[in-house]
MARBALO-499303 format. One record per residue (C-alpha): x, y, z. Coordinates in steps of 0.25 Angstrom, whole numbers, plus 2048, in hexadecimal, padded with zeros to 3 digits. Layout:
XYZ;...
This chain:
17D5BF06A;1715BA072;16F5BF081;1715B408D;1635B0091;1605B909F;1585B00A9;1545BF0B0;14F5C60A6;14F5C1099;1505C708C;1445CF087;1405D5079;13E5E3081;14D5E3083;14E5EC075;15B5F206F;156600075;1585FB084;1665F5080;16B60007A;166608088;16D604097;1685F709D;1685FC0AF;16A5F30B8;1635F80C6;1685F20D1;1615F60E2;1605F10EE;1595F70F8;1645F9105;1715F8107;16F5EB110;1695E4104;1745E90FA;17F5E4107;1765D610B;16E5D10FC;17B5D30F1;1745C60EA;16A5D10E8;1735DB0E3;17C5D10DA;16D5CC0D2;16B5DD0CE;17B5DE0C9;1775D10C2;16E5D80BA;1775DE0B1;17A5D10AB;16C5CF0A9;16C5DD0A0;1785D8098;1715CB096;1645D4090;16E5DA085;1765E608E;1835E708A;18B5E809A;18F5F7096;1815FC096;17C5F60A2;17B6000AC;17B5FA0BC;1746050C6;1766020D5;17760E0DC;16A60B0E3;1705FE0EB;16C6000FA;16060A0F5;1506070F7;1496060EA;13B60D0F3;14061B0EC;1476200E1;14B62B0EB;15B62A0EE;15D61E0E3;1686250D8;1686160D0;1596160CF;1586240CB;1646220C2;15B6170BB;1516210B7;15B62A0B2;1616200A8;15461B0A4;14E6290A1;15C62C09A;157621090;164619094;15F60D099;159601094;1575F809D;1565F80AD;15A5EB0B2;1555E70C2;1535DB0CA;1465E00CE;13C5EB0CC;13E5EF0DD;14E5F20D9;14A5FE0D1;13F6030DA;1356000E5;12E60D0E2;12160E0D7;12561D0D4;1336180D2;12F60D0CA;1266120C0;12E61F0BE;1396150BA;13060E0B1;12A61A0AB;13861E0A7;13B60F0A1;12E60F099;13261D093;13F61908F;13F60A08B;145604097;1455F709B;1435F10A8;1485E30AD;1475DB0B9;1485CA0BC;13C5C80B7;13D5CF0A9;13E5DC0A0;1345E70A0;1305F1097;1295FE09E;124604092;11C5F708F;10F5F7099;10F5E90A0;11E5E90A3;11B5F80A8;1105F10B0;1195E60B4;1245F10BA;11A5FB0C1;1155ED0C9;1225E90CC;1265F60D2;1195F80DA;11D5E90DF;12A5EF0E4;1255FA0E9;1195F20F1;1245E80F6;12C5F40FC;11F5F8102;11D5EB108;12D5E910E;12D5F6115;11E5F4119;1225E711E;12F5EA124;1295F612B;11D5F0133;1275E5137;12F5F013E;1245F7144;11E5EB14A;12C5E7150;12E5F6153;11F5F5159;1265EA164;1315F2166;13A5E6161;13E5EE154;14D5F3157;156600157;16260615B;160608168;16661716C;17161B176;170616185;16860817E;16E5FC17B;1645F0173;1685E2177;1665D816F;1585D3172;1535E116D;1525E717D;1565F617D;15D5F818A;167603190;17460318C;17C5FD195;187607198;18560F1A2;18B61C19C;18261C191;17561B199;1796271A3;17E62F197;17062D18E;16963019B;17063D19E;16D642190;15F640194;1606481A0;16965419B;15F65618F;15565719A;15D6601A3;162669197;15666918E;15D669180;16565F178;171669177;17266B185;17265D188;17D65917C;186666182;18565E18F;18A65218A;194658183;19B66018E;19B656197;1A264B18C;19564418F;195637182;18B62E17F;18C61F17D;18861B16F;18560A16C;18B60915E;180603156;1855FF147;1955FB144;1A05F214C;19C5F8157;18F5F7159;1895F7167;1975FD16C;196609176;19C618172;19C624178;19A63116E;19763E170;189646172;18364C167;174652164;17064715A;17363B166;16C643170;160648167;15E63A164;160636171;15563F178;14A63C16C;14C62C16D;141625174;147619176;14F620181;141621188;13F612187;13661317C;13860B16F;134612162;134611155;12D61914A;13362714F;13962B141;12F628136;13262A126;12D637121;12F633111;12E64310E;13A646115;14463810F;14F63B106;1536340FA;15E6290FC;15B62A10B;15261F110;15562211D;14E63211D;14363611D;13F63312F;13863B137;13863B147;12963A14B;12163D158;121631162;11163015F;11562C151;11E623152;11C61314D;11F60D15B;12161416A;125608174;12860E181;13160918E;1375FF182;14460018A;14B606195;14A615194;153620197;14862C198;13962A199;12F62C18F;12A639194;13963F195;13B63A185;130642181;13464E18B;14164E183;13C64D175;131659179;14066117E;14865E171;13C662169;139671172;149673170;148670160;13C67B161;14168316B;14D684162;147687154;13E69315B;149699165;15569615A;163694163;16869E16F;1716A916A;17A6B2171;1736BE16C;16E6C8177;15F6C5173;15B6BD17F;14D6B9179;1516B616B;1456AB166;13E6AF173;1346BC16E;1296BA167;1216C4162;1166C6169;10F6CE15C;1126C5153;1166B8158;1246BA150;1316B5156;1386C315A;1466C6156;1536CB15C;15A6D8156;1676DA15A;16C6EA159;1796ED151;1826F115C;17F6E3164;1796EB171;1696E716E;15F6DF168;14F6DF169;1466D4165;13E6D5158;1346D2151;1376D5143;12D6C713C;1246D1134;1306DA131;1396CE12B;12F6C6125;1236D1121;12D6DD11F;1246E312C;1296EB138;12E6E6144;1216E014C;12A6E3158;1366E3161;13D6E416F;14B6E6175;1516DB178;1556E1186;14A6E218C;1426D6188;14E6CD18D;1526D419B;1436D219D;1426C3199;1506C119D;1496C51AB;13F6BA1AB;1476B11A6;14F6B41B3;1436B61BC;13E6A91B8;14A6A01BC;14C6A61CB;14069F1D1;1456921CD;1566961CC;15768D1DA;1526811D4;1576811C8;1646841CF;1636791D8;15F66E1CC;16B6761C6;17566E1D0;16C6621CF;16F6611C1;17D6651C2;17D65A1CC;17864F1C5;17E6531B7;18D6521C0;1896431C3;18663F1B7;1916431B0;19A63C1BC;1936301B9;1966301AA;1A36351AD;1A46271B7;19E61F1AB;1A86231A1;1B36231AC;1AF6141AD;1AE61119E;1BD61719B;1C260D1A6;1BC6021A2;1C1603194;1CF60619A;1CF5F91A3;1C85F3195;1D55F718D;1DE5F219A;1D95E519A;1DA5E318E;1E95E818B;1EC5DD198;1E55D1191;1ED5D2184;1FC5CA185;2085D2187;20F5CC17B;2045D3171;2085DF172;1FF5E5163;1F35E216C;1F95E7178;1FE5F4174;1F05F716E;1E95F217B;1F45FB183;1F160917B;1E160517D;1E560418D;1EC61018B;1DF61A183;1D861418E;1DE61619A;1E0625192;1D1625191;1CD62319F;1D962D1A5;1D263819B;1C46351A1;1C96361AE;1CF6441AB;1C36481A4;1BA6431B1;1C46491BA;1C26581B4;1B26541B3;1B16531C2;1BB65F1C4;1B06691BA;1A46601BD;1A465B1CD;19B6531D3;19465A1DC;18E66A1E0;1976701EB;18E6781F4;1946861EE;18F6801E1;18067D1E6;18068B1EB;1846921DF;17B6891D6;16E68E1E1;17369D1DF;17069A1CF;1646A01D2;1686AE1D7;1736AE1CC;1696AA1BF;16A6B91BA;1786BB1BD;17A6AD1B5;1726B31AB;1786C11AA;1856BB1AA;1916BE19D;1926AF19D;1846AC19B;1826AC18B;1776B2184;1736A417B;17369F18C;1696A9191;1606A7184;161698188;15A699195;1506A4192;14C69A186;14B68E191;142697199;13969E18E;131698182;12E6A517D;12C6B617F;11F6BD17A;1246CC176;11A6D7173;11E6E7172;1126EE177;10F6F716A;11B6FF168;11E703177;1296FD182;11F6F2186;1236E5184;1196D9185;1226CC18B;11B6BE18C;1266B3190;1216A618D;12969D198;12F68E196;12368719C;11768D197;11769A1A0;1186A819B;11A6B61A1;1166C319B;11C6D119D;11D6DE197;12B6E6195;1316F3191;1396F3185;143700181;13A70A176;14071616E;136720170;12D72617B;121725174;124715172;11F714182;11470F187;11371A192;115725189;10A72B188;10972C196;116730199;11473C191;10873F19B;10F73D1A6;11B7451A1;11075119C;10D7521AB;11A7511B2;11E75D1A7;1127661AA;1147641BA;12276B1B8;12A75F1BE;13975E1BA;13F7551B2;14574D1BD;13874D1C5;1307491B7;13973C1B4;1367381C3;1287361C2;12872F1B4;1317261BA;1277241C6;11B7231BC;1227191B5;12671D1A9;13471B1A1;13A71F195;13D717188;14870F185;146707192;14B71219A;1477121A8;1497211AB;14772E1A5;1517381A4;14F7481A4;153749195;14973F191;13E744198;142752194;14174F185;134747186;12E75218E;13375B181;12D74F175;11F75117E;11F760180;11D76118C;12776B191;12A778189;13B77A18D;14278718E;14C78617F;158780184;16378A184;16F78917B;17A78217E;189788180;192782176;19E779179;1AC779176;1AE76F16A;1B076216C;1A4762176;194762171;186763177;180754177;17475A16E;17F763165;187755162;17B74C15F;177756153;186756151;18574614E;177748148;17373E153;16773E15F;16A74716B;16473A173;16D73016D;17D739171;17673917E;17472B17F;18372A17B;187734185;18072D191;18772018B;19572618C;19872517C;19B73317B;1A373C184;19B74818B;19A750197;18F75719E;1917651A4;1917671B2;1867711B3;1777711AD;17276E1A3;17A7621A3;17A75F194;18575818B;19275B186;19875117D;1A7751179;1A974D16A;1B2751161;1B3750151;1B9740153;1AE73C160;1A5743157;1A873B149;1A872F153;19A733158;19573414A;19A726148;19771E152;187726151;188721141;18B713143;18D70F150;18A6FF150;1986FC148;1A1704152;19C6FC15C;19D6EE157;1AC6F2155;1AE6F9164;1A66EB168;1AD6E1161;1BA6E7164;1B76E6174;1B76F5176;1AA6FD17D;1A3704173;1A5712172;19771516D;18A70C16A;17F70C163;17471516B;16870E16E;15C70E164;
């Protein structure tokens, strides 16, 4: 039987029994979603075409309809499953025939394109459009196709070049519109103004002020939040557009908020600019990238009514970006005991130093263990944590006193101000609530009595207002009860006081570690630490907020006697006080008058250490010490029981003068120690001198006083 003649196509001797007995595709595109909604004539005319592919010999069963690009832009094969569908079937060898309206429906895109042609010609496949039937294996229709699809592509070009330069120029003008954010309202002319509710204006402009006062995003939403401080929203798309609602705080709002210029008057456009390496297939909208304000297409300023100036725009963008830093070196305030955690730098180095916490909880040093960790190295070196923080914590201190007066005093200015804003908010959404109330009164009066389906609906919308506004007035009612109005003169004394009271505030059980980490890190950028070879000298550079910096030097805690920086003339001095034949009392006043002190950060010597020094050195031949009497068992001599628990003699000492053990002195001289211990306080002793740590944790955890403790390195 002889085909209907086909006005569109036509038949053609290159239509062979090959192709029939292959898929005949029908493609079917349209760019958007509004043209697939607004031009059906269009989308009707690419369904049509499977009647043009039966009318060319394809029975209807082997006619294959692709849409699932409808709504997608043909600029990228990228995110476009029909197109790439296409390809599949043609290099499967299952197609004969690709049917289209035009060669822009299949792609705008020359790589695209000639991939697909490439494909086609290797495979026999035909291409059809209005105008005729196509062969890419044969050279001048593959000539035809590749200038058809440079033609397409070229007309993209030339629509979005066109389309572009008409928004710039209207942009340009600052004619070109957008969605204008919260506390604006367009009219209908174009003009940007405020928004015409009051609330809305003073709650935008106390955002502005709190993220001034605080200094961080997250104090300022905190703020919001505990006060059930919400912002006013214009509905921009839907039924209710341009309808006023009230929604909570959150950090998206306010960090768009803070980094849009339009809030300083200024009309901009250009701030985020396409990157094409970072857009994602199927996403046309990806791929923006916020640039600096010197880069951006158009910078109009005082466009509209501002609510900062320019200079206080820029002063908060330049805040965000030094928090954002300030974060990603410091990392978050923890409730760890290392006050200057993300504070030390090495000042060997340059590393970052470390916190080490000990085992049993009681101490931590700072370290610097970079080349240890990364390089297999040895420490480069480290400090107790003690030490380093009662000394900053000191200057820290010392710093606030000259100006603890004023800061007190803007301190109550500030509480001052903060209580009349929130009255005046309170006042406005006092206002709103009866407003709405008389709104739902009037109308339940004006509907007739005999309706009573309207009017029960108007009555129970009476009744949640009326509920409403006597819940607010509660709520307003315990807010001037927590919150009053004004500073009783007992109050302004105690806030003047502040001053004296900052390091009782500051050594306070309420005050939380992560709370004094926060204001050491408002008040310093950065601590240079250096150990002075391998002695207790400590080399401390403080590098303020503000650009100034103060340097010091410090003792830290060392082990050994040789580890001091004195040594060497200790052991002179001590050579002389030994061979003038001074006693041991009268020796350790005059190294304490020369300046000299013992490791371990001790601030006095005691006859036993000056004794066994005097012994290491050699400075004093002694008499052998005469043998001791035995003792009745369960008691032993302090040197007797430490060989007994194969432990040092110094260390049950230490116990001894810390209480963990029960022992007596004698009441004549010589005075030395008797410890009771029998075969279990023995057995108890060996266990708590093999593994002390866990014993300890469980005595801890379990809310008792720890019998025994870890003795001190």
């Amino acid at each position: 039987m002889t085909p209907p003649t086909n006005p569109g196509f036509g038949l053609s001797d290159k239509i062979q029994w090959p192709h029939l007995d292959r898929l005949a595709v029908v493609y079917v595109r349209q760019s958007t979603l509004q043209q697939v909604s607004d031009h059906q004539e269009s989308t009707r005319l690419q369904y049509g075409l499977v009647t043009r592919a039966e009318a060319l010999g394809w029975p209807p069963e082997r006619i294959l309809t692709i849409d699932e690009d409808l709504g997608k832009s043909g600029s990228s094969a990228a995110g476009r499953s029909g197109f790439q569908r296409l390809v599949s079937e043609v290099g499967l060898n299952h197609v004969g025939l690709i049917l289209g309206v035009e060669m822009s429906r299949l792609a705008r895109s020359c790589k695209d394109w000639h991939q697909l042609l490439e494909i086609c010609a290797l495979f026999g496949t035909l291409i059809a459009d209005l105008d005729g039937i196509y062969d890419p294996s044969q050279y001048n229709d593959r000539l035809l196709l590749g200038l058809k699809g440079t033609m397409s592509e070229a007309e993209l070009h030339l629509l979005k070049q066109r389309m572009m330069q008409g928004k710039r120029t209207k942009a340009q003008r600052g004619e070109l519109g957008f969605n204008v954010p919260i506390g604006y309202i367009c009219r209908p002319s174009g003009e940007v103004q405020f928004d015409p509710d009051e609330q809305v204006r003073q709650v935008v402009r106390l955002i502005f002020r709190k993220f001034e006062e605080l200094g961080t995003l997250n104090a300022t939403l905190r703020y919001l939040v505990s006060h059930d401080i919400q912002v006013g929203v214009r509905v921009l798309y839907g039924l209710d557009k341009g309808e006023l609602q009230w929604r909570r705080p959150n950090r998206p709002t306010l960090q768009n908020l803070l980094k849009n210029p339009a809030y300083a008057g200024a009309y901009a456009y250009g701030r985020k600019q396409v990157d094409a390496r970072r857009k994602q297939a199927g996403r046309p909208h990806t791929g923006c990238v916020v640039k600096p304000p010197e880069e951006w297409l158009v910078l109009i300023q005082d466009h509209h009514p501002a609510y900062i100036s320019w200079e206080q725009y820029q002063r908060n963008g330049a805040q965000l970006k030094a928090n954002r830093n300030r974060a990603d070196e410091l990392g978050h305030a923890r409730e760890g005991v290392g006050l200057l955690s993300g504070l030390l730098v090495c000042g060997r180095c340059g590393c970052r130093l470390q916190v080490q916490y000990h085992r049993a909880g009681g101490y931590h040093r700072y370290v610097c263990n970079r080349a240890m960790s990364d390089y297999g190295g040895q420490f480069c070196q480290h400090v107790s944590g003690t030490c380093l923080d009662e000394y900053v914590t000191g200057q820290v201190l010392r710093a606030l006193e000259p100006a603890a007066l004023d800061l007190s005093l803007a301190a109550a200015a500030h509480l001052e101000q903060d209580r009349a804003e929130l009255d005046i908010l309170w006042q406005q959404r006092l206002e709103r609530a009866q407003f709405e109330a008389d709104r739902a009164q009037r109308h339940y009066q004006f509907v007739e009595p005999e309706n009573r389906l309207v009017a029960r609906q108007l009555a129970q919308a009476w009744e949640a207002a009326l509920q409403a506004q006597h819940t607010l007035r509660d709520d307003y009612q315990r807010f001037c009860h927590d919150q009053p109005k004004g500073l009783s003169p007992d109050e302004k004394q105690q806030i003047q006081q502040l001053a004296d009271s900052l390091p009782l505030l500051w050594a306070a059980p309420t005050t939380t570690m992560a709370q004094r980490k926060d204001v050491i890190r408002q008040m310093i950028d950065g601590i240079l630490m250096t150990v002075v070879g391998d002695t207790e000298q400590v080399q401390v550079t403080i590098k303020w907020a503000g650009g100034d910096s103060s340097q010091a030097q410090i003792t830290r805690p060392v082990a050994k006697w040789t580890q001091l920086s004195d040594y060497p003339q200790l052991c002179q001095r001590l050579e002389q006080l030994t061979q003038a034949n001074l006693t041991t009392r009268d020796i350790i006043d005059c190294l304490h008058q020369d300046g000299f002190r013992p490791p371990k950060r001790r601030q006095t010597f005691n006859p036993e250490m000056v004794q066994t020094l005097i012994r290491k050195l050699g400075l004093r031949s002694h008499a052998a010490t005469p043998a001791k009497a035995p003792l009745p068992p369960p008691e032993w001599w302090l040197p007797d029981l430490a060989a007994k628990l194969d432990m040092p003699t110094m260390t049950l000492y230490n116990w001894v003068q810390r209480g963990w053990v029960k022992a007596r002195q004698p009441a004549e001289p010589p005075k030395h120690w008797i410890i009771w211990a029998d075969e279990a306080e023995l057995e108890r002793l060996r266990t708590h001198r093999q593994c002390p740590t866990r014993e300890i944790l469980r005595q801890r955890w379990q809310g008792e006083t720890p019998s025994i403790a870890c003795p001190p390195d």
